[in-house]
N, C-alpha and C positions, 0 to 999 in steps of 0.2 A: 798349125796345131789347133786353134781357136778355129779353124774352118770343120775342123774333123770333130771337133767335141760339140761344134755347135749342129752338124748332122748329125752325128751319133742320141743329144739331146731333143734332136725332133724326131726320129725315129722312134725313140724311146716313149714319145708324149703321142702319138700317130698308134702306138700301138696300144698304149694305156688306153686311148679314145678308142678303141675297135675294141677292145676288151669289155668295156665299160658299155657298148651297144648291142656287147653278144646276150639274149634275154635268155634266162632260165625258161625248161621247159612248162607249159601249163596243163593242169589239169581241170578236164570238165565231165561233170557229171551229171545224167539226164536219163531222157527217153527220145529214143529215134521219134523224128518227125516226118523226114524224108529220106532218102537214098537213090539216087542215079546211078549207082555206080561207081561214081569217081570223088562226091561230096554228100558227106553225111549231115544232116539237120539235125544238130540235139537239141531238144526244149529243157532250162532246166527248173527247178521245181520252184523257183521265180519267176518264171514266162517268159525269161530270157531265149532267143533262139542264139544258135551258136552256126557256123559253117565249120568245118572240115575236112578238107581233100585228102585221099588216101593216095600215099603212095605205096610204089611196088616193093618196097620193104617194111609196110607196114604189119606189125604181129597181131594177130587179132587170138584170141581165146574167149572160150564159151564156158558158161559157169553150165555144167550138167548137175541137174540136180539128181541128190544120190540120197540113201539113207542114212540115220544115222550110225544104225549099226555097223556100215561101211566103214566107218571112222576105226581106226589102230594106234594100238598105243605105239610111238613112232614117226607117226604122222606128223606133218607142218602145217597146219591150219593157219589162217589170219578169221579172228574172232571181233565181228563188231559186238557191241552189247553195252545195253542200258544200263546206268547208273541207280541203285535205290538210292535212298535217305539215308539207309544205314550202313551204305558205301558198297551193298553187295551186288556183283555184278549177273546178270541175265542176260546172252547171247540172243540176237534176233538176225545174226546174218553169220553163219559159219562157212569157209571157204577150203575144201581139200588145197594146198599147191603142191604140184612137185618137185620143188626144192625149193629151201630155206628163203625168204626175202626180205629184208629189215626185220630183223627180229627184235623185239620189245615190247614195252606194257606201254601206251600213251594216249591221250585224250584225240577224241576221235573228229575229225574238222575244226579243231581248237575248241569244242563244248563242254562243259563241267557234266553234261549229263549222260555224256556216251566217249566210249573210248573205243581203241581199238588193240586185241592183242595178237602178235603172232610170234607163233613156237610152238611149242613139240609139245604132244600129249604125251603125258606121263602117269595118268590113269583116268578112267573112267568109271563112273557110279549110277549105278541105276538103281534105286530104292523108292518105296512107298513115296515118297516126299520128293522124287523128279529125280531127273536125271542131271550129273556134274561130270565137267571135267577139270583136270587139273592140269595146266599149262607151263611149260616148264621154257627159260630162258636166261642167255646170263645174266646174275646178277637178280632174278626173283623168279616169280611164280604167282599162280592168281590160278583160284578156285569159281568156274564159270558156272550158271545154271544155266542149263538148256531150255527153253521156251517150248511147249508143241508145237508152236505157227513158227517157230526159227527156220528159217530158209536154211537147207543145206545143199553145199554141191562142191564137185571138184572141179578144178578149173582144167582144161584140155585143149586142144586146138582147137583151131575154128575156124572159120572160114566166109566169104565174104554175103553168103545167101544167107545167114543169120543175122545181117541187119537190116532188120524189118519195121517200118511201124511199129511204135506201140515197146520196142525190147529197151531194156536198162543199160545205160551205156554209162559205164567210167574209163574214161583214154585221158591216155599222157600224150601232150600237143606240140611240137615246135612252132615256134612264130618265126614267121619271116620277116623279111624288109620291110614289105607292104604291107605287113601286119594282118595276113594269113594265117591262119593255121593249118600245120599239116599232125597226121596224128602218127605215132612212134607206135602207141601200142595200144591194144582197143578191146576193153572185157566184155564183152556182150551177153546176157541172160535172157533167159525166154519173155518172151510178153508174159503182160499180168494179165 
């Protein structure tokens, strides 16, 4: 019996340790440097270079940019946008998605000065004094001013002749053993 409790106890400790070496996925955020084909080069806005090998189930989507008129009330947007002083918030990156994704209000790369929100439009205002939306999710709501130089677009498929030099990449990465990364899913945007 003490022979079976004391395997069953390393099995137990054998898988705690496997568990404890499986790493969370990473994300990195940049600009294409390179691309062969099979390993993408992200620089990111530290000088950092990054590698990441695509595999064949990698999802890739392209931000198209769109108008804002495009935008319905309806719609699921994820809203970056700057903090003022007097807590009011100004969107400089709006994203169409087509369906729901973490939906919430929350600060954006952990910064007090930018957040990010995503949810559902619930109305839109265009007046003398700029244009708002108002973003609706469980649990609150947040009145956005839209920027003119706000970047907008909806995200759609994509595919692998859009990573080019020069495009904005945010991808969600797995790491391997050897401490690779391979990328899960990959937004790509036009070059600036």
């Amino acid at each position: 019996m003490k022979r079976f409790q004391s395997s069953l106890l390393f099995l137990a400790l054998g898988l705690l340790a496997g568990a404890a070496d499986a790493q969370e996925p990473t994300r990195v955020r940049g600009t294409i440097s390179a691309f062969d084909g099979n390993v993408l080069s992200v620089t990111s806005g530290g000088g950092k270079n990054t590698a990441i090998r695509l595999a064949e189930k990698t999802v890739i989507v392209f931000t198209q940019p769109i108008p804002l008129s495009d935008i319905k009330s309806g719609d699921f947007l994820g809203v970056t946008s700057a903090k003022g002083a007097d807590g009011s918030l100004t969107a400089f990156d709006i994203r169409r998605f087509p369906k729901p994704i973490n939906p919430g209000h929350r600060p954006f790369d952990g910064r007090d000065d930018q957040t990010m929100t995503n949810a559902t439009v619930s109305a839109m205002v265009e007046s003398a004094s700029g244009r708002e939306l108002t973003l609706s999710y469980d649990g609150g709501a947040q009145k956005i001013r839209v920027s003119e130089k706000a970047s907008i677009s909806a995200l759609v498929p994509g595919q692998r002749s859009q990573l080019v030099p020069g495009a904005p990449v945010n991808l969600t990465a797995a790491p391997g053993a050897d401490g690779s990364l391979t990328a899960i899913r990959i937004q790509v945007s036009p070059p600036k």
